[in-house]
C-alpha positions as CSV (number, residue, x, y, z in Angstrom):
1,X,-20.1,14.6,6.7
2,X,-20.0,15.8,3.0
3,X,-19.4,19.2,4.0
4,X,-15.7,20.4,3.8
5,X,-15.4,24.1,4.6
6,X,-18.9,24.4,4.1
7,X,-18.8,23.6,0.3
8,X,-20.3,20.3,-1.0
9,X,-17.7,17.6,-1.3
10,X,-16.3,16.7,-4.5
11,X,-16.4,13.5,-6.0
12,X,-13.2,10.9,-5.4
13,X,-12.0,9.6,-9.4
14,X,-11.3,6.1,-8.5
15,X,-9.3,4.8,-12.2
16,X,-9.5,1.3,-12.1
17,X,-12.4,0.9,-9.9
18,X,-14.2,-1.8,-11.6
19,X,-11.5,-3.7,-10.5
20,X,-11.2,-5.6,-7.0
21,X,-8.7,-3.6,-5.5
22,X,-11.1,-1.0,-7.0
23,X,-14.3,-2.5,-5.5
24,X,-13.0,-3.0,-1.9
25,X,-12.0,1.1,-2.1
26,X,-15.1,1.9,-2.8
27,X,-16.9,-0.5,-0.4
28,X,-14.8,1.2,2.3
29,X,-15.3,4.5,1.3
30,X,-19.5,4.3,1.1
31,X,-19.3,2.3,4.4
32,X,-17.4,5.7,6.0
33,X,-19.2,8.2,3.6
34,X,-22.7,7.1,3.0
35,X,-23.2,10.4,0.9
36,X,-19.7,10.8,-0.7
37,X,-20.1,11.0,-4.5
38,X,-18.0,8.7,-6.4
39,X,-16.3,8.6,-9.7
40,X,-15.6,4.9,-11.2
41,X,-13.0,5.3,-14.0
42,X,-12.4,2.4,-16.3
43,X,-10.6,2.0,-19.7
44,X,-13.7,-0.8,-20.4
45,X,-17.1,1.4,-20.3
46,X,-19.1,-1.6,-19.8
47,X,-17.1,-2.7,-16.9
48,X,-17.1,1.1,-15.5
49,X,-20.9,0.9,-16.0
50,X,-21.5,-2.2,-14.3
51,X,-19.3,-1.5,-11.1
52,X,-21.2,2.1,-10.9
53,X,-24.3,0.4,-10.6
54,X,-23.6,-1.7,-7.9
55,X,-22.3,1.5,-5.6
56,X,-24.7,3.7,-4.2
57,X,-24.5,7.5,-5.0
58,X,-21.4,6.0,-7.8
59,X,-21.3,7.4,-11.6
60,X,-19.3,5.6,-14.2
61,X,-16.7,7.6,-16.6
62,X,-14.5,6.2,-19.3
63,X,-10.7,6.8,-19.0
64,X,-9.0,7.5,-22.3
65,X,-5.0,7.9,-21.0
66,X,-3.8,8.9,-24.8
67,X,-6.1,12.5,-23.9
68,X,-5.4,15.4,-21.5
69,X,-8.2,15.3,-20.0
70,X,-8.3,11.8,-20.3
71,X,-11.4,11.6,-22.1
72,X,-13.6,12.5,-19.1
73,X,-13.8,16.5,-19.5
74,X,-13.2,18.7,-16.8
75,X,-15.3,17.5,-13.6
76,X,-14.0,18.8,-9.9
77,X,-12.7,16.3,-8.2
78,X,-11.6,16.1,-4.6
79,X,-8.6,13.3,-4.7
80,X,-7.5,10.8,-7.6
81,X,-6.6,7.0,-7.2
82,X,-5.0,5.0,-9.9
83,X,-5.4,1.5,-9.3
84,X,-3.4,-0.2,-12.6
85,X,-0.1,0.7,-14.8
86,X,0.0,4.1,-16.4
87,X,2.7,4.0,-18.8
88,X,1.4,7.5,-19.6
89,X,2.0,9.4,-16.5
90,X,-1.7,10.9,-17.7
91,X,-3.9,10.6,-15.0
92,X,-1.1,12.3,-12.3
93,X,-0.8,15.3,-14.6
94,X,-4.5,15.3,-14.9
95,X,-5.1,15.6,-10.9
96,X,-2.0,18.2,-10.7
97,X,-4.0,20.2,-13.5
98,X,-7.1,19.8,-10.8
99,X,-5.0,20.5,-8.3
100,X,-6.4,17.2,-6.2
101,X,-4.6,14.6,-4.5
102,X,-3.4,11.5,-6.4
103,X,-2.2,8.0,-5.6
104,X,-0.8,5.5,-8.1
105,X,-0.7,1.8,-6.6
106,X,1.7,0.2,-9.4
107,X,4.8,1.8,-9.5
108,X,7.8,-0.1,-8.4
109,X,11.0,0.9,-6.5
110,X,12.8,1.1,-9.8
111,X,10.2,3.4,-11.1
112,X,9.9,6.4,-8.8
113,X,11.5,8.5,-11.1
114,X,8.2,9.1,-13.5
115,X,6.0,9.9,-10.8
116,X,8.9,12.1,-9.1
117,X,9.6,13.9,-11.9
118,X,6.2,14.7,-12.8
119,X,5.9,16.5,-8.9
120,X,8.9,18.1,-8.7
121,X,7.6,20.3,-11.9
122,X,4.5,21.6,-10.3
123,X,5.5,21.1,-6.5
124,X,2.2,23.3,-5.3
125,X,-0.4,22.0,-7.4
126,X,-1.4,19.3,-5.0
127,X,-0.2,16.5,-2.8
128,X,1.2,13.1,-4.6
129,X,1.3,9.7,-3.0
130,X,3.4,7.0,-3.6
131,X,1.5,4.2,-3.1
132,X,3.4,0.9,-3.7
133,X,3.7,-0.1,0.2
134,X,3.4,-3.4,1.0
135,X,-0.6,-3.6,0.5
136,X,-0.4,-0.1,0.4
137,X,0.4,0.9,4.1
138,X,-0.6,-2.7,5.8
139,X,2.7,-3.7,6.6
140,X,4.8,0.0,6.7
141,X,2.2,1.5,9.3
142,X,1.9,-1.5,12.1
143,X,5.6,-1.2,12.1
144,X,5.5,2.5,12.7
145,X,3.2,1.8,15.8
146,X,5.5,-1.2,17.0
147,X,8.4,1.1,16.7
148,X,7.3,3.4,19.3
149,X,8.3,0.8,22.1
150,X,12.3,1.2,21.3
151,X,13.8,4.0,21.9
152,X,16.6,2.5,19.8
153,X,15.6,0.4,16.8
154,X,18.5,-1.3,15.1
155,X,16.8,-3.9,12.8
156,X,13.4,-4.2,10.4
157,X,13.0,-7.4,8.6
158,X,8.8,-7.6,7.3
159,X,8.0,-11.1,6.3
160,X,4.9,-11.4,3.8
161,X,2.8,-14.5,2.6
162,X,1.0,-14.0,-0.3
163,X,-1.6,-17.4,-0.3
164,X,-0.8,-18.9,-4.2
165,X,-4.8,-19.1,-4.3
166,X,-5.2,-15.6,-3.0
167,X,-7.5,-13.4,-5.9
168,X,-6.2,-11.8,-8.1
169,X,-7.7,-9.3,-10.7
170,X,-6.1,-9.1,-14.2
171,X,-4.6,-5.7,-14.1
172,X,-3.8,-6.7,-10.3
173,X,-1.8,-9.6,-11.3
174,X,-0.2,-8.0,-14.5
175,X,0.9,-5.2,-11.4
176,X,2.6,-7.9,-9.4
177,X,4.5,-9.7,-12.3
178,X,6.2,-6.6,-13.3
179,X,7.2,-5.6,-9.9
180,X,8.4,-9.1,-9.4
181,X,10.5,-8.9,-12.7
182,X,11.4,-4.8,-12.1
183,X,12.5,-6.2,-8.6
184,X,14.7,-9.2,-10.0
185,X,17.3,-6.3,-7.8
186,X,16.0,-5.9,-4.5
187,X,17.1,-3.2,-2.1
188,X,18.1,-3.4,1.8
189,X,19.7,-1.7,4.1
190,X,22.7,-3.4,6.5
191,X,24.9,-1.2,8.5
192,X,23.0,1.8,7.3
193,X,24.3,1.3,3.6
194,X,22.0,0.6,0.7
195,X,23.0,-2.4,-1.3
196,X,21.2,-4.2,-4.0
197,X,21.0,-8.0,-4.2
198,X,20.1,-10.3,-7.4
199,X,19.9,-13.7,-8.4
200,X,20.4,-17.1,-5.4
201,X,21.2,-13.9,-3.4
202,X,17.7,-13.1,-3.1
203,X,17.0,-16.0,-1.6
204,X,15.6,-16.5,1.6
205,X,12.7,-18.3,4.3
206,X,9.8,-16.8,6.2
207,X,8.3,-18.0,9.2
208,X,4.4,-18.3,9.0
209,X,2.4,-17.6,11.8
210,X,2.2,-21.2,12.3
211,X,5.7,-21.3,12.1
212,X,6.0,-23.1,9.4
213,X,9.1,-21.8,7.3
214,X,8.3,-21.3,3.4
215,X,10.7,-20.6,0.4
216,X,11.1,-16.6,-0.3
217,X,12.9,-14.2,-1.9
218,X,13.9,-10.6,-0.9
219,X,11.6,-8.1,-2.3
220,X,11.9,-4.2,-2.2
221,X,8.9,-2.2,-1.8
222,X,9.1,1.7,-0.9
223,X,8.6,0.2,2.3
224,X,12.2,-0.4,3.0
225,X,12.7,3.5,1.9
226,X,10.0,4.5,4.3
227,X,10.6,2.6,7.6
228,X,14.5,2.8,6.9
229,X,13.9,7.1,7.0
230,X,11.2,7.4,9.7
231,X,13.3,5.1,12.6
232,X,16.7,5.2,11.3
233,X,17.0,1.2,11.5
234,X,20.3,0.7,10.3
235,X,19.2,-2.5,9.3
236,X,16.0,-3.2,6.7
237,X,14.5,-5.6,5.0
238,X,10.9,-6.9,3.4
239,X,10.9,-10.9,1.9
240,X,8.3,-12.3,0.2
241,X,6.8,-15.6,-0.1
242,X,4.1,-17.2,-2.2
243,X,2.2,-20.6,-0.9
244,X,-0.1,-21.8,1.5
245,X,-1.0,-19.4,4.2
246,X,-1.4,-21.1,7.7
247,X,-4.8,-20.6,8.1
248,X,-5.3,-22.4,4.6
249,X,-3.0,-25.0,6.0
250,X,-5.6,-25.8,9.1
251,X,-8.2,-25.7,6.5
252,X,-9.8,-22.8,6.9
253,X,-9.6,-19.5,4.4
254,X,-7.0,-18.1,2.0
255,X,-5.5,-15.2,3.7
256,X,-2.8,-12.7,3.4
257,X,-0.2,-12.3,6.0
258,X,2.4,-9.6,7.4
259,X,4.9,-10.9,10.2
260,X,6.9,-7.7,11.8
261,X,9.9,-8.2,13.4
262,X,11.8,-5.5,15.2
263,X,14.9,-6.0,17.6
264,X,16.5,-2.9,19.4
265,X,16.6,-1.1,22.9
266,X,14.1,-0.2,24.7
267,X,13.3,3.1,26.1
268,X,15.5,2.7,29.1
269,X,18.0,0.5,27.0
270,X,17.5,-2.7,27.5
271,X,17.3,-5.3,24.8
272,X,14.2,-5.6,23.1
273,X,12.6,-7.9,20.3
274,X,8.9,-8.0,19.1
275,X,7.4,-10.4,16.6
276,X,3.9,-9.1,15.5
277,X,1.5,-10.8,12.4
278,X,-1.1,-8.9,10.5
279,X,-3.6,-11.3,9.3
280,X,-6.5,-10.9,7.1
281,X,-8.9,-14.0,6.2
282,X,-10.2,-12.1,2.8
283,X,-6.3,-12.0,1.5
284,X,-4.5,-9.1,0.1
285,X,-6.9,-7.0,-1.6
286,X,-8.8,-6.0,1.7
287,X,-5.8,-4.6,3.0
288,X,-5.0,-3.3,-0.3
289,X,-8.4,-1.7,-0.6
290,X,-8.2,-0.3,3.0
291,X,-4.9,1.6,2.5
292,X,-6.2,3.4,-0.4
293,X,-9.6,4.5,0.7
294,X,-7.1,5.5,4.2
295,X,-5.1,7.8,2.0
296,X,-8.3,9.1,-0.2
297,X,-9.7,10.3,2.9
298,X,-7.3,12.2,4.0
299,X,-6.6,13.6,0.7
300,X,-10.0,14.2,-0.1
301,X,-10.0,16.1,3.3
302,X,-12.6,13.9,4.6
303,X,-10.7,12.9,7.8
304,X,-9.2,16.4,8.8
305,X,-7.2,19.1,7.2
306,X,-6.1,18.6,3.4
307,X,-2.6,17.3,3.2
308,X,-0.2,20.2,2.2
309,X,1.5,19.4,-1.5
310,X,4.1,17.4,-1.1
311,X,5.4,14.2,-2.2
312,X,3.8,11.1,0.2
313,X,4.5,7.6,1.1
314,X,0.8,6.5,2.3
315,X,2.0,5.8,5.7
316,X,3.1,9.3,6.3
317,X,-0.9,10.8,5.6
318,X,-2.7,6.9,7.1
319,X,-3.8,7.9,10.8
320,X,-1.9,5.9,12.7
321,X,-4.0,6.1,15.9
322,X,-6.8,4.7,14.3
323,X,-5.5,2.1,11.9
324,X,-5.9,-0.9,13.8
325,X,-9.9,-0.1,14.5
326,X,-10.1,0.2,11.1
327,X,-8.3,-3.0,10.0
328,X,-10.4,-4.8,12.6
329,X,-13.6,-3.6,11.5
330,X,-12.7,-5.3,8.1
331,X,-11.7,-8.6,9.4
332,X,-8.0,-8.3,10.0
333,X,-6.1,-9.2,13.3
334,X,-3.4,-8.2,14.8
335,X,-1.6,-11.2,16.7
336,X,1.5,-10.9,19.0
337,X,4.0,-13.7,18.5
338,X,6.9,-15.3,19.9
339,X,10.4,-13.4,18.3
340,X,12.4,-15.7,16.7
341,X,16.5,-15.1,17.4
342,X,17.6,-15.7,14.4
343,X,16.1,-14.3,11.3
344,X,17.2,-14.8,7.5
345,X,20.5,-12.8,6.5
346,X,21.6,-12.3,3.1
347,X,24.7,-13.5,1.6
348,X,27.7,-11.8,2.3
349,X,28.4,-11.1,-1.2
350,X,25.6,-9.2,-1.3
């Protein structure tokens, strides 16, 4: 399984990995690839330490972002994650330089432009993920596989529920606050324009799985980019809600959910609406963990040919046809629901 056109792997450079999102990736990643040597990047050395002891076959490095070769020298590495905020841009020039595959989970809608620009001036060195989907591929590829039922899809609307006693790690939480606050403008699609929304106009309800409704607020990740190029919805849009998820309501765990609702025609055009959840009793960061060690793989080329360079959203290099096994076999579920008729609209001002 380490082999890769008959050369020994390289290690995966996990920055961040001492923290949870960090931990689930690499849990993942030694479950699929009990031999696969790993690279657990901190800016703490203690705290790189510590999570490298606890992995198998895992070595600790400390990150220094303020140095080209961000203060780890010049090891080969197969792929690159970065799992916090790099104000720097330092660790993406760093895997270009290495010509390895890198994905940077922080980034907001709003702040494409750093990691974009950074490609576009070496567009062969090596492929470049954007990686801030919803739990980083959790709600962007279901909807991919629902999709293939219409031959026609006119609308998208994702509902998330974040539970408010979900985990969260420090940098994860300092992540979240500033792409709250850097989407205080969220972007949707209606009509097949792109508008931006702020303020009351933001506001909005989900339906849990329970159906109960809970207060929200229109939130942009490059979901609503993605799914509004890959189906040509003329109609997209992702809310968010913070509170008690309904398994937490029955009184069992905290857990993260993703309600997908698509409306359209069918293949042989008739009406069609689905209302799918993805649930997952551990919260967000399993899902978050399992989209990144997806997209490692792949650009690791640990789960078929290499992606070509290019410029990724993780749904476009996540296997589709095997997602769902894989979300299963971490505890998540996939439940069909009833669709509701009418979903949340934003104001017409909007």
């Amino acid at each position: 399984m380490l082999q890769a056109l008959g050369k020994p792997q390289d290690p995966i450079l996990i920055i961040g990995g001492a923290g949870e999102v960090g931990r689930w990736v690499t849990r993942f990643l030694r479950k699929w690839h009990p031999d696969l040597p790993l690279l657990i990047g901190g800016r703490n050395e203690q705290r790189a330490k510590q999570a490298a002891a606890a992995v198998d076959g895992a070595s600790a490095v400390t990150v220094d972002l303020t140095t080209p070769d961000l203060g780890i020298g010049e090891p080969r590495v197969s792929a690159v994650a970065t799992l916090f905020t790099d104000e720097t841009g330092a660790a993406l020039r760093w895997a270009q330089q290495k010509r390895a595959g890198h994905i940077n989970i922080s980034p907001s809608i709003s702040e494409l432009g750093l990691e974009a620009a950074t490609f576009m001036h070496k567009p062969a060195a090596a492929p470049v993920v954007l990686g801030t989907e919803w739990l980083v591929g959790a709600a962007s590829v279901p909807s991919l596989i629902f999709a293939q039922k219409f031959g026609r899809l006119e609308r998208i609307h994702i509902e998330a529920i974040l539970d408010e006693k979900d985990a969260f790690g420090p940098a994860a939480n300092a992540d979240f606050e500033r792409q709250m606050y850097a989407g205080a403008a969220a972007l949707f699609r209606r009509s097949g324009a792109w508008r931006w929304c702020s303020g009351d106009e933001t506001r909005s309800t989900v339906r849990a799985v329970d159906r109960t409704e809970i207060e929200a607020n229109m939130f942009s990740p490059n979901d609503v980019l993605l799914l509004a190029n890959a189906t040509g919805a003329p109609d997209v849009r992702f809310d968010l809600a913070i509170g008690a998820s309904s398994t937490r309501r029955k009184g069992g765990p905290v857990s993260t959910e993703i309600i997908v609702n698509l409306s359209g025609l069918d293949h042989a055009g008739q009406q069609l609406r689905e209302r799918h959840a993805i649930v997952h009793p551990g919260g967000q960061m399993p899902l978050t963990g399992l989209g990144v060690a997806l997209v490692l793989e792949r650009l690791a080329g640990l789960a078929g040919d290499t992606p070509r360079p290019g410029l990724y959203f993780p749904a476009q290099l996540i296997d589709h046809s095997t997602y769902f096994e894989r979300l299963r076999a971490s505890g998540g579920e996939v439940i069909e629901l009833e669709p509701i008729q009418h979903a949340p609209q934003v104001s017409n001002q909007a």
